[in-house]
N, CA, C and O atoms as a Tripos MOL2 file, in Angstrom:
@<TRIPOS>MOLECULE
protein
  268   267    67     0     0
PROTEIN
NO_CHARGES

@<TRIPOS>ATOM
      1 N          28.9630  -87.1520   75.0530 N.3       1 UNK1
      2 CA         27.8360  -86.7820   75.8640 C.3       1 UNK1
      3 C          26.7740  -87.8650   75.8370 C.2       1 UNK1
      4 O          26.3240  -88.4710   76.8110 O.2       1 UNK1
      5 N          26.4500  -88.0070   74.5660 N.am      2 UNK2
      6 CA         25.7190  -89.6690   74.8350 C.3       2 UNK2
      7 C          23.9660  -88.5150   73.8210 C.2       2 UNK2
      8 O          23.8780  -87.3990   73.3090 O.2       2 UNK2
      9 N          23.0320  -89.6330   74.0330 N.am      3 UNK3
     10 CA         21.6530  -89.7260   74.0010 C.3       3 UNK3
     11 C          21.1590  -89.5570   75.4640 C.2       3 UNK3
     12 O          21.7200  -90.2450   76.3170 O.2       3 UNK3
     13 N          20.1860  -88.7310   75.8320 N.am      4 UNK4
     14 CA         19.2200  -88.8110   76.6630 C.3       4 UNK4
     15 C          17.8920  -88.5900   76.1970 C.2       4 UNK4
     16 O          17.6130  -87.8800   75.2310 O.2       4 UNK4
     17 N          17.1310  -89.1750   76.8610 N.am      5 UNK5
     18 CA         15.3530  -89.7850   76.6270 C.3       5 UNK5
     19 C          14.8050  -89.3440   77.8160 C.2       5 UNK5
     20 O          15.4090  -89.3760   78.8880 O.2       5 UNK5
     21 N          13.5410  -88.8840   77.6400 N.am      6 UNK6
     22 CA         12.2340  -88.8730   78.8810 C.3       6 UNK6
     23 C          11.3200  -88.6110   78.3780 C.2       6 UNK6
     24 O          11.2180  -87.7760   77.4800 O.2       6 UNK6
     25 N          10.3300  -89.3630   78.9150 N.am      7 UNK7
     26 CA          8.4540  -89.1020   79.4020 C.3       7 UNK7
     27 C           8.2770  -87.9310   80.4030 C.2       7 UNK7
     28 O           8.9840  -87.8130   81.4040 O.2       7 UNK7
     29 N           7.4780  -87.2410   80.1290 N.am      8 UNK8
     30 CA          7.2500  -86.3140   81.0420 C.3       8 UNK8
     31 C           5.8640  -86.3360   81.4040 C.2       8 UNK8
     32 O           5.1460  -86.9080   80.5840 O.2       8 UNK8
     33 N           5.2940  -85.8580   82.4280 N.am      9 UNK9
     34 CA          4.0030  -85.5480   82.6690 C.3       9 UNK9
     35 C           4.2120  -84.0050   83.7470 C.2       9 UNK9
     36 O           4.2360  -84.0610   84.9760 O.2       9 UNK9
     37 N           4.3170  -82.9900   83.1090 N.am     10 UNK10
     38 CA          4.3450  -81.8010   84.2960 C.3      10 UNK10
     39 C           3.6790  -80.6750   83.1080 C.2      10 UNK10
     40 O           3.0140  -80.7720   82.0770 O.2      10 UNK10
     41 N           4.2360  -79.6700   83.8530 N.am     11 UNK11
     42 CA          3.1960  -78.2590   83.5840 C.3      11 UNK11
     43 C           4.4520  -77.3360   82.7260 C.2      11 UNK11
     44 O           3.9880  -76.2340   82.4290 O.2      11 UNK11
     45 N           5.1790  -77.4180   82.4910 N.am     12 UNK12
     46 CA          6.8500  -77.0370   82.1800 C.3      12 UNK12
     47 C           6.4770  -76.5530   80.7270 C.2      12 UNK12
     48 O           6.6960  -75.4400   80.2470 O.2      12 UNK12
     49 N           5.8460  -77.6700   80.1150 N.am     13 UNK13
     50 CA          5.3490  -77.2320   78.8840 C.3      13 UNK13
     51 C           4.0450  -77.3490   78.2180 C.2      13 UNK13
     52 O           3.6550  -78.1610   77.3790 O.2      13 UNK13
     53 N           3.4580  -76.3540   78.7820 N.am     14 UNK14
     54 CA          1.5490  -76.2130   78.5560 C.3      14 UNK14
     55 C           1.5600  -76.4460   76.9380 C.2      14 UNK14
     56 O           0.8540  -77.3680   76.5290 O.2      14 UNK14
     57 N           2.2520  -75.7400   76.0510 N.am     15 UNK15
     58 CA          1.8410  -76.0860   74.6750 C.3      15 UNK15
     59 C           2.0490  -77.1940   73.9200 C.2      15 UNK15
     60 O           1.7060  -77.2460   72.7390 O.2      15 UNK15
     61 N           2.8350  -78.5130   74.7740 N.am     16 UNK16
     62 CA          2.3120  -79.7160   74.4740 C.3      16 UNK16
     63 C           1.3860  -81.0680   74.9940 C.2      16 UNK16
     64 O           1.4160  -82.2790   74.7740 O.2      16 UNK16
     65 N           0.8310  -80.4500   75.5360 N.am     17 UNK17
     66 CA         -0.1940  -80.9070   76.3380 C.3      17 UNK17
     67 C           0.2710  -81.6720   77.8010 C.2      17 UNK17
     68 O           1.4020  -81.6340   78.2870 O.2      17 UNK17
     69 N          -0.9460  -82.3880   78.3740 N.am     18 UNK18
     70 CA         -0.2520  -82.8200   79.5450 C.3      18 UNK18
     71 C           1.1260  -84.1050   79.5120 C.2      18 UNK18
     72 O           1.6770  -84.4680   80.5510 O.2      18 UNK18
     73 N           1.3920  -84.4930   78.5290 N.am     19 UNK19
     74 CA          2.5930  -85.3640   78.3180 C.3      19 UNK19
     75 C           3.6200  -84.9510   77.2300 C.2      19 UNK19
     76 O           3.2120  -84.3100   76.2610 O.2      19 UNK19
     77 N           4.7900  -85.2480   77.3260 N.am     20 UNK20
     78 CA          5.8160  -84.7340   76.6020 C.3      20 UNK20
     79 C           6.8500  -85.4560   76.3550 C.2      20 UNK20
     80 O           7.5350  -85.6740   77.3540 O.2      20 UNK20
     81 N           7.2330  -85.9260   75.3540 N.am     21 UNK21
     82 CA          8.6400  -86.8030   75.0140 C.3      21 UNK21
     83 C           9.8500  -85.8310   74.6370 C.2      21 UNK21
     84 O           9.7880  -84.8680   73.8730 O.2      21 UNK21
     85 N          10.7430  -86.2000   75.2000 N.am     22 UNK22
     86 CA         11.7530  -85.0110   74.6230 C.3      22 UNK22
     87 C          13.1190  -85.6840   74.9730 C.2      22 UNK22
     88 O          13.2910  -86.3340   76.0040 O.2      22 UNK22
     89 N          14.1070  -85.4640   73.9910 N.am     23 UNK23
     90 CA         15.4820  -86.2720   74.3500 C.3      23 UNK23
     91 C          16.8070  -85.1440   73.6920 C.2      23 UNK23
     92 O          16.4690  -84.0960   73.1410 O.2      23 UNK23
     93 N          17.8190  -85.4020   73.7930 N.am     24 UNK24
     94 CA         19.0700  -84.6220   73.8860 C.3      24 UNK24
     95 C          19.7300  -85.5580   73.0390 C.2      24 UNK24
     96 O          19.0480  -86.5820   73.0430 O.2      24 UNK24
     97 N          20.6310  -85.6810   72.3870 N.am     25 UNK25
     98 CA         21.9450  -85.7200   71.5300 C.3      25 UNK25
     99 C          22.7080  -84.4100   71.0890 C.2      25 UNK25
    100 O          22.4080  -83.4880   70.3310 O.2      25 UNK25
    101 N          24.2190  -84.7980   72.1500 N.am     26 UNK26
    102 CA         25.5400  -83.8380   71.9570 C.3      26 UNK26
    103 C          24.7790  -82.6420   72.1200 C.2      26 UNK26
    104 O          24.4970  -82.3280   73.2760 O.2      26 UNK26
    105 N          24.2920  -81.7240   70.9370 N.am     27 UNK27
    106 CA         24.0500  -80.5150   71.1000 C.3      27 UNK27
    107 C          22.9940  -80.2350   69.9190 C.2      27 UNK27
    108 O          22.9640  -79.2410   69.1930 O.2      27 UNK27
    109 N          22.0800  -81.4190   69.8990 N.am     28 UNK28
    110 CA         20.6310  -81.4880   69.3190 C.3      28 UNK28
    111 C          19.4280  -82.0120   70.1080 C.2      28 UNK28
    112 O          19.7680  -83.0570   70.6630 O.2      28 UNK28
    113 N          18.2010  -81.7070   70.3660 N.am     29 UNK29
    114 CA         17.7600  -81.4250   71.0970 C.3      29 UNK29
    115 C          15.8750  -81.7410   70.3150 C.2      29 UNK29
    116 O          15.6140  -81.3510   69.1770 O.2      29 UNK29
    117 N          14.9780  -82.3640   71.0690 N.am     30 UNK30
    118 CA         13.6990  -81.7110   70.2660 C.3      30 UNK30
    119 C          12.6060  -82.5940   71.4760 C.2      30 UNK30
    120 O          12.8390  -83.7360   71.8710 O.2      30 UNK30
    121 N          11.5490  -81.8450   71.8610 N.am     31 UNK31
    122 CA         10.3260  -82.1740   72.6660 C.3      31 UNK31
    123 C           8.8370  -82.2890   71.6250 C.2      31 UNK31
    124 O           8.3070  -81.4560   70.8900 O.2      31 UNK31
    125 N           8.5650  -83.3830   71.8840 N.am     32 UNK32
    126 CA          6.7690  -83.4390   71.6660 C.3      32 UNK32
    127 C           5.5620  -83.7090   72.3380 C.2      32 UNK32
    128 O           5.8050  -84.4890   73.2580 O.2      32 UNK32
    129 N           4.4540  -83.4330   72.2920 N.am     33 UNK33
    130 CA          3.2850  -83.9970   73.2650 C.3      33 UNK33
    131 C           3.4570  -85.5980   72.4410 C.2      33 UNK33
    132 O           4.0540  -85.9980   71.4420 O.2      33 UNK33
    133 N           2.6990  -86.1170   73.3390 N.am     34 UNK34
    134 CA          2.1070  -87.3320   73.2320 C.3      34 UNK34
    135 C           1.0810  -87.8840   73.7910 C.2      34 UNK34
    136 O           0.8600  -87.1450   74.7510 O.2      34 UNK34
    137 N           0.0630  -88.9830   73.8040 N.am     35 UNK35
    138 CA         -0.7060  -89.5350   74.5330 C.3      35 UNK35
    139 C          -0.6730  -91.1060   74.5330 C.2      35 UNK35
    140 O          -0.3930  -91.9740   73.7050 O.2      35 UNK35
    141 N          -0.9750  -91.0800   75.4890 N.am     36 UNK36
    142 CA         -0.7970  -92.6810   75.9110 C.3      36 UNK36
    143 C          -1.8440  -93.5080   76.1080 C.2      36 UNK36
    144 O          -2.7240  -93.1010   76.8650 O.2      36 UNK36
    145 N          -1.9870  -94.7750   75.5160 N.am     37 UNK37
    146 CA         -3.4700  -95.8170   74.8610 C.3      37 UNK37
    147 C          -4.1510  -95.7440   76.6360 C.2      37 UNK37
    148 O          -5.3220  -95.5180   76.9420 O.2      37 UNK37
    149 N          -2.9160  -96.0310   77.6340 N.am     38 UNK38
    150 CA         -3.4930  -96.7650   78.6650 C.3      38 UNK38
    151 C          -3.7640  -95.7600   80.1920 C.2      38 UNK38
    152 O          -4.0520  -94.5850   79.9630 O.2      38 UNK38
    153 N          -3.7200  -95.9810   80.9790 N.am     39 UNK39
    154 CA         -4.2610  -95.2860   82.0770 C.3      39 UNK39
    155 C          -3.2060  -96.0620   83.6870 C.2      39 UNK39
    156 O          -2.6010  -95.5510   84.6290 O.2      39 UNK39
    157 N          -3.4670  -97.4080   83.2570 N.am     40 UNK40
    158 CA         -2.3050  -98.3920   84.0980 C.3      40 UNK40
    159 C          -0.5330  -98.2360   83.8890 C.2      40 UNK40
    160 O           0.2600  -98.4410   82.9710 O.2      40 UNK40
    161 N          -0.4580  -97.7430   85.3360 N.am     41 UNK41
    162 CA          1.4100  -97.3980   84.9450 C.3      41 UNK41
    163 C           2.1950  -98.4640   84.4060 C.2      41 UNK41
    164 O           3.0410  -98.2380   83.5410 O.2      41 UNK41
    165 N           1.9880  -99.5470   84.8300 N.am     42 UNK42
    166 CA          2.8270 -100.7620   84.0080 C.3      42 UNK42
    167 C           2.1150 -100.9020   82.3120 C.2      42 UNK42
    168 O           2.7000 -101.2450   81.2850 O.2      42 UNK42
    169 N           0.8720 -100.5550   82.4700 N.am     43 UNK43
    170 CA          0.8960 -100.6240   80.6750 C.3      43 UNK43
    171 C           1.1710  -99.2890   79.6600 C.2      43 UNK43
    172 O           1.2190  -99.3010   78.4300 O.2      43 UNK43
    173 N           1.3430  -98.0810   80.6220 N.am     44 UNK44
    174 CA          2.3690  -97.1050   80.3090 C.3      44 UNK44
    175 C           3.5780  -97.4040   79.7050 C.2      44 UNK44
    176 O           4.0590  -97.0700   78.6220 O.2      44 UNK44
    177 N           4.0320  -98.1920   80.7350 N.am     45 UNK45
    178 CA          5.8190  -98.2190   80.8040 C.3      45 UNK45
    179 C           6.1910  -99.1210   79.3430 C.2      45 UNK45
    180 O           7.1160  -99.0530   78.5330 O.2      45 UNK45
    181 N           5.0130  -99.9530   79.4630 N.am     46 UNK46
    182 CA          4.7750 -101.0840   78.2510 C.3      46 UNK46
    183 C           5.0720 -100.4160   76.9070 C.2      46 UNK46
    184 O           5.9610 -100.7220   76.1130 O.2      46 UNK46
    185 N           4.1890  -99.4780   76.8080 N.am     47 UNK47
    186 CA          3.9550  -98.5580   75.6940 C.3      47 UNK47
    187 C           5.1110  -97.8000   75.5540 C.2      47 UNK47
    188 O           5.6210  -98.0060   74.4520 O.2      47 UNK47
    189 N           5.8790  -96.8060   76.4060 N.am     48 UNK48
    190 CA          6.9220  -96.1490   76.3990 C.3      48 UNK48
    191 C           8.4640  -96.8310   75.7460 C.2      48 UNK48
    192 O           9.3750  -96.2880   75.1230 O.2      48 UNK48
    193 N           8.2320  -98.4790   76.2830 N.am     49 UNK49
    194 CA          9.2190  -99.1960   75.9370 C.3      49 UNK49
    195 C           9.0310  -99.7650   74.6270 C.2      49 UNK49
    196 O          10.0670 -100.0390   74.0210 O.2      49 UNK49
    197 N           7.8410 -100.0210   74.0130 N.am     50 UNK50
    198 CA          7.5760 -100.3290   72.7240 C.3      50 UNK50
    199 C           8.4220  -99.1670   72.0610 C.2      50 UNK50
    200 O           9.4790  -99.3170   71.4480 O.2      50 UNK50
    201 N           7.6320  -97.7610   72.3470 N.am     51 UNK51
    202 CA          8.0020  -96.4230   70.8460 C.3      51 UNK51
    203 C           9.5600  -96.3780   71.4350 C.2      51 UNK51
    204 O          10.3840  -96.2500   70.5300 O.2      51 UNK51
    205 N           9.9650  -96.4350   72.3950 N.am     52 UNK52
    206 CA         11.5490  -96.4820   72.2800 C.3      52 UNK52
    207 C          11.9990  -97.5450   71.4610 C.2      52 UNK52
    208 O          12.5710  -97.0730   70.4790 O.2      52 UNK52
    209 N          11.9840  -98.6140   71.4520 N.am     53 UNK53
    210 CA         12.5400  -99.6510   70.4870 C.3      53 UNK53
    211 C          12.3420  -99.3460   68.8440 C.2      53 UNK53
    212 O          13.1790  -99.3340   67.9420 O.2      53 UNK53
    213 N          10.7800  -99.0870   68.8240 N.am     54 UNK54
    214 CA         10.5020  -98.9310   67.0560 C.3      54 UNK54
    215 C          10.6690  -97.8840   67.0610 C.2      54 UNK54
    216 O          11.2050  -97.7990   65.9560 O.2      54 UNK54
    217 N          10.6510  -96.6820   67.5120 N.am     55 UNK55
    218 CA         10.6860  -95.0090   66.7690 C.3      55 UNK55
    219 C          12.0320  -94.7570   67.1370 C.2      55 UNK55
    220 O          12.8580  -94.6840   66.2280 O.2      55 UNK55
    221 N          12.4380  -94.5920   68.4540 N.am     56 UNK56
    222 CA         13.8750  -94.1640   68.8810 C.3      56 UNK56
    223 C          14.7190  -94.5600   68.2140 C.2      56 UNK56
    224 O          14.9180  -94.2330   67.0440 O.2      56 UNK56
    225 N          15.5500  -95.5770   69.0740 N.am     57 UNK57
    226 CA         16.3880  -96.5700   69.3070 C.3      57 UNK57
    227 C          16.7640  -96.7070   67.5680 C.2      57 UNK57
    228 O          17.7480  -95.9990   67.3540 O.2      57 UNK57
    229 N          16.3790  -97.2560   66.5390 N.am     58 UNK58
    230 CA         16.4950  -97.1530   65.2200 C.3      58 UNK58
    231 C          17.3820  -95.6470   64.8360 C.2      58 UNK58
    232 O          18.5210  -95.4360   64.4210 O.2      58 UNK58
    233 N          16.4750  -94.9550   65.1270 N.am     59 UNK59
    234 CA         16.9090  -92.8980   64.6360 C.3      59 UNK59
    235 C          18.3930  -92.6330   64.9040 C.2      59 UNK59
    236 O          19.2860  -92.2070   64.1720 O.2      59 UNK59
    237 N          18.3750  -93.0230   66.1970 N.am     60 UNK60
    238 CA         19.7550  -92.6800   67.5160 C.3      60 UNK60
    239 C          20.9110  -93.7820   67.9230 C.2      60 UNK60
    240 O          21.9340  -93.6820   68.6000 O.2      60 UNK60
    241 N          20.4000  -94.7000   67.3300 N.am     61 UNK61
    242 CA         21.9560  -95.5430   68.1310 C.3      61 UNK61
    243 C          23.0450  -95.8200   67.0090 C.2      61 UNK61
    244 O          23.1680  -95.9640   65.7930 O.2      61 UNK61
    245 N          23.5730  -95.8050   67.8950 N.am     62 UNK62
    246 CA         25.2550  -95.5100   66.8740 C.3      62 UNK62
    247 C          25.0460  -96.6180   65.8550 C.2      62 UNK62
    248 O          24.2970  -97.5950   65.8680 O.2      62 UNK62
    249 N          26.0880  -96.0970   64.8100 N.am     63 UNK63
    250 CA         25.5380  -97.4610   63.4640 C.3      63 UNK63
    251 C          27.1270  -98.1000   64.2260 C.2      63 UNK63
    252 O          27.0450  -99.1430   63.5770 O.2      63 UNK63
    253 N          28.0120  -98.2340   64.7750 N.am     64 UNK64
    254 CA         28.8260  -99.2640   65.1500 C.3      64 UNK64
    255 C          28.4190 -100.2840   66.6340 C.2      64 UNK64
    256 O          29.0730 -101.2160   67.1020 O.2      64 UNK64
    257 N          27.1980  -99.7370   67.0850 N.am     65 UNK65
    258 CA         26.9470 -100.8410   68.5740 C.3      65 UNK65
    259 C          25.8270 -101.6680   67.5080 C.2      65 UNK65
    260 O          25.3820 -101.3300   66.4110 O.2      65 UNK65
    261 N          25.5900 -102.9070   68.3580 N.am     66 UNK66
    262 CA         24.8570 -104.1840   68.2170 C.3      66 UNK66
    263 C          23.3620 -103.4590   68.2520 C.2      66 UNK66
    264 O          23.3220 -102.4080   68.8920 O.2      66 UNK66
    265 N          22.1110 -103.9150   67.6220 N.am     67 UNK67
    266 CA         21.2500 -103.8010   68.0250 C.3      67 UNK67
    267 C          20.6530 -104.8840   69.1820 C.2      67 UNK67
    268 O          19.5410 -104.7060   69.6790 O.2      67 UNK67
@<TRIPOS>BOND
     1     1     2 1
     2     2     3 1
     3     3     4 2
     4     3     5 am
     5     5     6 1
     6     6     7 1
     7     7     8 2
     8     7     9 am
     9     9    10 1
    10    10    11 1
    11    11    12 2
    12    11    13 am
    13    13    14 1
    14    14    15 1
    15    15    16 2
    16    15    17 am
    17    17    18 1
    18    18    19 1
    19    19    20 2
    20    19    21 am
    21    21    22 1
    22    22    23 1
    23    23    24 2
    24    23    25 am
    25    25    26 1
    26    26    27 1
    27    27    28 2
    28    27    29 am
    29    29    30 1
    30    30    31 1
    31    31    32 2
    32    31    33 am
    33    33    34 1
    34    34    35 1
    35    35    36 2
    36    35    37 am
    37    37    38 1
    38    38    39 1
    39    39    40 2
    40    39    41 am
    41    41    42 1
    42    42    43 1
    43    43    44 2
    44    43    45 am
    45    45    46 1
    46    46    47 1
    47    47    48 2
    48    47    49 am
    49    49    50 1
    50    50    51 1
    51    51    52 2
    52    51    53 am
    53    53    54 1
    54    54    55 1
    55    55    56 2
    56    55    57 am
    57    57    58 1
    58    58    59 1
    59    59    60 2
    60    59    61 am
    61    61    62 1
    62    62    63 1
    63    63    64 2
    64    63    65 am
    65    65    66 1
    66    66    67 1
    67    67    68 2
    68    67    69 am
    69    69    70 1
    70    70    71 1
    71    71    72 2
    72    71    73 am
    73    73    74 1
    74    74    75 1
    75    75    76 2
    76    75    77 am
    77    77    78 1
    78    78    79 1
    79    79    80 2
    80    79    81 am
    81    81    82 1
    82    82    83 1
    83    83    84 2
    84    83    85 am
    85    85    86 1
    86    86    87 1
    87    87    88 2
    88    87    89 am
    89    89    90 1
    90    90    91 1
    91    91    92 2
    92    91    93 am
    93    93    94 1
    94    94    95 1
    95    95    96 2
    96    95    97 am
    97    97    98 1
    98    98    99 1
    99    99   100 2
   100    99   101 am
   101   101   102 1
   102   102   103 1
   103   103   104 2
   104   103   105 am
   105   105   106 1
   106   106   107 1
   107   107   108 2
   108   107   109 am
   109   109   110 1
   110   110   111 1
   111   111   112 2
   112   111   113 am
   113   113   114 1
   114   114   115 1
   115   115   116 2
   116   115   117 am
   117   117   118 1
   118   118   119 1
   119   119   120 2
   120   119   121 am
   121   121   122 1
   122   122   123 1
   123   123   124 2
   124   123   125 am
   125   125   126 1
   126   126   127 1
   127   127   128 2
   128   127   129 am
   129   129   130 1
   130   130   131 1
   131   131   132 2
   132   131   133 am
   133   133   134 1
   134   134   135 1
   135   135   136 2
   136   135   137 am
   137   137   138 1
   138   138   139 1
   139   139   140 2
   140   139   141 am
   141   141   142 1
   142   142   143 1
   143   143   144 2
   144   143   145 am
   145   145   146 1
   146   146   147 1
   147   147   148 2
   148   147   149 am
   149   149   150 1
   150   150   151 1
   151   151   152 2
   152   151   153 am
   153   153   154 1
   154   154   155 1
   155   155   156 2
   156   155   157 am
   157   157   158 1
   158   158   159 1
   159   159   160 2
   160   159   161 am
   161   161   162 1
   162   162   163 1
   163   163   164 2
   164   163   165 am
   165   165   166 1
   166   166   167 1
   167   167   168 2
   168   167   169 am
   169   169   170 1
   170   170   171 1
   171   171   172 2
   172   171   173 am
   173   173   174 1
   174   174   175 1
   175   175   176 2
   176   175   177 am
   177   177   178 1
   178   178   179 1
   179   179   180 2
   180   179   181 am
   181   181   182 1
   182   182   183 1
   183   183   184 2
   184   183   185 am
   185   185   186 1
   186   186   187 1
   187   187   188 2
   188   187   189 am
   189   189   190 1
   190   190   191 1
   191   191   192 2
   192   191   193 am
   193   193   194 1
   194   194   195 1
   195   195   196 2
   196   195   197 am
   197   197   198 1
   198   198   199 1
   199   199   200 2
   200   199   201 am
   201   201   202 1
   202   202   203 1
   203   203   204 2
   204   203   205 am
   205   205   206 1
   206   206   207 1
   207   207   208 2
   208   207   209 am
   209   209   210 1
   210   210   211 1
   211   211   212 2
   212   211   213 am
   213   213   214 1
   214   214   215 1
   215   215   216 2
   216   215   217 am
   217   217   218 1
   218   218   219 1
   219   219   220 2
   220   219   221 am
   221   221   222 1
   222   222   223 1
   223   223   224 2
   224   223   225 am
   225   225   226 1
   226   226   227 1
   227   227   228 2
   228   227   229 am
   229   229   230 1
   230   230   231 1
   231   231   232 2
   232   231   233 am
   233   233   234 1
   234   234   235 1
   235   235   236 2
   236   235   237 am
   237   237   238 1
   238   238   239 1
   239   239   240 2
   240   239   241 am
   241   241   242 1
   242   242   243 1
   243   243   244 2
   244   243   245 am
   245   245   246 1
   246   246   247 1
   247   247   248 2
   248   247   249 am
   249   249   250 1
   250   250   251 1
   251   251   252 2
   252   251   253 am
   253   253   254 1
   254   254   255 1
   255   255   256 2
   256   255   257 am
   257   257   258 1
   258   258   259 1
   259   259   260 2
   260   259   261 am
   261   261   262 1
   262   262   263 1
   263   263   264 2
   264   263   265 am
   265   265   266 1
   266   266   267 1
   267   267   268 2
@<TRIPOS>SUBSTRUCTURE
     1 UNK1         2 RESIDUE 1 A UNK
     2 UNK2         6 RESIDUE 1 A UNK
     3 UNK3        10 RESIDUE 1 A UNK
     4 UNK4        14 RESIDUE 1 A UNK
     5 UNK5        18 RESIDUE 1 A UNK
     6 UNK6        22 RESIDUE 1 A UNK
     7 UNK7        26 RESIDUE 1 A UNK
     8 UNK8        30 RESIDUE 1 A UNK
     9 UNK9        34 RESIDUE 1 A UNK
    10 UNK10       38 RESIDUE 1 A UNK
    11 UNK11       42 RESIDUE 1 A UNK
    12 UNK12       46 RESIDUE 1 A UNK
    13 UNK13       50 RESIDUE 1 A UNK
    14 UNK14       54 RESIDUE 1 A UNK
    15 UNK15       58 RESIDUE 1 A UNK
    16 UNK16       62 RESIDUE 1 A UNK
    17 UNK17       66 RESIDUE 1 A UNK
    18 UNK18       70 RESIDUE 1 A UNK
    19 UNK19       74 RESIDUE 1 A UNK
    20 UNK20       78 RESIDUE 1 A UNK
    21 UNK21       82 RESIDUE 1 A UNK
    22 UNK22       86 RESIDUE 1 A UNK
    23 UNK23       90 RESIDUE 1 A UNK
    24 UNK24       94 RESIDUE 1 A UNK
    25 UNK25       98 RESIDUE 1 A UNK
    26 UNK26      102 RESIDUE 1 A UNK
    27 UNK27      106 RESIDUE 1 A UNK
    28 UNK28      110 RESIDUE 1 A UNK
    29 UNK29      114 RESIDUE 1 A UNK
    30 UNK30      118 RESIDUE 1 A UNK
    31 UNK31      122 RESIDUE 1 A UNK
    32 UNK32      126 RESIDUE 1 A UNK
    33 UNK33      130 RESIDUE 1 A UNK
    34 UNK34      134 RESIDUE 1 A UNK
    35 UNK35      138 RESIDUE 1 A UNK
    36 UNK36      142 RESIDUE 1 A UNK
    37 UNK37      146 RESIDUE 1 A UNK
    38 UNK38      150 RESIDUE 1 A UNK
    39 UNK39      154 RESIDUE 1 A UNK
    40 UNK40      158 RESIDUE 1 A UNK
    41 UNK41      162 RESIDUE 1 A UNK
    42 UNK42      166 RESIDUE 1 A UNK
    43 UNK43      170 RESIDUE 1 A UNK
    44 UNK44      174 RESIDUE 1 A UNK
    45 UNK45      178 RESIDUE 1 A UNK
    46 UNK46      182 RESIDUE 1 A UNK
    47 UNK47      186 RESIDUE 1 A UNK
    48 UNK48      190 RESIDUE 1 A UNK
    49 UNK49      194 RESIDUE 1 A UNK
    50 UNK50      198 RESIDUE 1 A UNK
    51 UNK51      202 RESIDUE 1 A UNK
    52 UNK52      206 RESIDUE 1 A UNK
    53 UNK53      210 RESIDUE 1 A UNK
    54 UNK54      214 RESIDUE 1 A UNK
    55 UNK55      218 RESIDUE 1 A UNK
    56 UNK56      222 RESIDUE 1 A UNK
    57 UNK57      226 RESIDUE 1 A UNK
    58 UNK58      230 RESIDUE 1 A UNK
    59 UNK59      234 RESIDUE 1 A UNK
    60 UNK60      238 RESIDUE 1 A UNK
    61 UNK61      242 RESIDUE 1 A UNK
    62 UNK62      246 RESIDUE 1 A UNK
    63 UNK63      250 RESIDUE 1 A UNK
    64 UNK64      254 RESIDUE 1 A UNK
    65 UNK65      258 RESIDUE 1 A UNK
    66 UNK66      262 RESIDUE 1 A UNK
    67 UNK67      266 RESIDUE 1 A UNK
């Protein structure tokens, strides 16, 4: 089945505020709020791609692929 990842910004889940990180593995699963430093969508995306590399990406990728 793989890893899936997303940013959210909707109303889906009021009790984590207006932003939400939440990702899938096989048949584990977990969502959080978050907030973001910037206001500019490219220094969003900036930021999003940073905590994927240092927080994610480390947790979740297979210990046999390359980093």
């Amino acid at each position: 089945m793989g890893f899936h990842a997303g940013w959210h910004q909707d109303e889906d889940h009021s009790d984590l505020g207006r932003t939400h990180f939440q990702y899938s593995l096989d048949d584990e699963g977990d969502r959080w709020g978050i907030t973001f430093e910037h206001e500019t969508p490219s220094l969003i995306l900036w930021e999003i791609v940073e905590d994927l590399l240092k927080e994610v990406r480390p947790d979740y990728q297979s210990e046999n692929e390359d980093l």
